[in-house]
N, C-alpha and C positions, 0 to 999 in steps of 0.2 A: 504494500500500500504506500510505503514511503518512498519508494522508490519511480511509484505511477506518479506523487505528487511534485517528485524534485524533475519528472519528466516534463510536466504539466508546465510548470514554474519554467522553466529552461526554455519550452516552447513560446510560451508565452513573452518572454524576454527578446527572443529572435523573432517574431511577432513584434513587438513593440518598438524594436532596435528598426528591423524593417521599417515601420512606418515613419517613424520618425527622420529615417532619412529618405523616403519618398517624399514626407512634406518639405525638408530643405530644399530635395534637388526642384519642387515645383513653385515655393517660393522664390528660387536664385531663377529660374527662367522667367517669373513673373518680373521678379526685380529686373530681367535684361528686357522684356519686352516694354515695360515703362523708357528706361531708358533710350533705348531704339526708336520709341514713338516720340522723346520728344526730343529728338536732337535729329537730324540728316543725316542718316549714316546708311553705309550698307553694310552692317554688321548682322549677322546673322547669329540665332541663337543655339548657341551648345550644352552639351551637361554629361555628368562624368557617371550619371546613373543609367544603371545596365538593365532599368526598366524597359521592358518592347513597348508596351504602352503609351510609356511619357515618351519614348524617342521617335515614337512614330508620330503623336501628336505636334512635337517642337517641328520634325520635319514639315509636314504638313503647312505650320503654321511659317516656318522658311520661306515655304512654296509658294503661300499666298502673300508674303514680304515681294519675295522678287518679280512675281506678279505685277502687284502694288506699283511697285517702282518702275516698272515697264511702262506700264500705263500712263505714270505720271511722266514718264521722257516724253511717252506720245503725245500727252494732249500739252505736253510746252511747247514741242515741234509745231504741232498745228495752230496751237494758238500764237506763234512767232508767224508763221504762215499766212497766217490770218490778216495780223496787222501791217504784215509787207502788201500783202494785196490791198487791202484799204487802203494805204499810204498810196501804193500805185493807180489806183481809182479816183480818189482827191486829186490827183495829180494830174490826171489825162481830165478828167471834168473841168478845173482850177483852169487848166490853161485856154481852151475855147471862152471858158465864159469872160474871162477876163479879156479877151479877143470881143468878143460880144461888148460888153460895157462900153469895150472903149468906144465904138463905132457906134454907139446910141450916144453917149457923151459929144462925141463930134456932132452926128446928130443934132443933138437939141443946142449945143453951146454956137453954132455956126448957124447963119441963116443964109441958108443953100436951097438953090432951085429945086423945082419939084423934078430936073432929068440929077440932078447932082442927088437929092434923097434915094433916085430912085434906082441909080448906081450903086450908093452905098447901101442900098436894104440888099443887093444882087452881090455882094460882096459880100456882106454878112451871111445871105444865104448859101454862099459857095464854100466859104470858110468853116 
């Protein structure tokens, strides 16, 4: 009987010892995944516990890090993309209209014949 109980106890101990270093090793990936989240980094997270469990889970969550990050290259490329097309758009509009102004400006500031008006609306509309 005393011998079932010092088994028991022993069990129990490795039992206990077990868990206690599964809750570390899932604290210290918790502690690295804070820190990852809030700094820019591409560090990925490790652990030195020979859990299949927790190491498939950390992988996993690797996985969907580098993912994450993928993504985020993508939509800074397009959203750079973006604004260079815009910039290019403003640009090709900007320069006609300002072409236009000026030649309503002459227009109105000049008192020009109706073949001289009617020249420059023909110029306006060719340009």
């Amino acid at each position: 009987m005393l011998v079932l109980i010092i088994t028991l106890f022993i069990l129990l101990y490795i039992a206990i010892f077990y868990i206690i270093h599964l809750k570390r090793s899932i604290k210290k990936a918790t502690n690295s995944i804070k820190k990852i989240k809030s700094i820019d980094t591409n560090s990925l997270i490790t652990t030195t516990n020979s859990n299949q469990e927790l190491c498939e889970l950390l992988h996993e969550v690797n996985q969907m890090m580098i993912t994450f990050r993928k993504l985020e290259i993508e939509i800074e490329k397009k959203n750079s993309n973006l604004q260079k097309t815009i910039i290019n758009i403003s640009h090709d509009l900007k320069t006609p209209l300002t072409s236009a102004l000026g030649y309503v400006e002459i227009l109105q500031k000049y008192d020009l014949s109706k073949d001289e008006q009617k020249n420059m609306r023909q110029l306006l509309l060719i340009n």
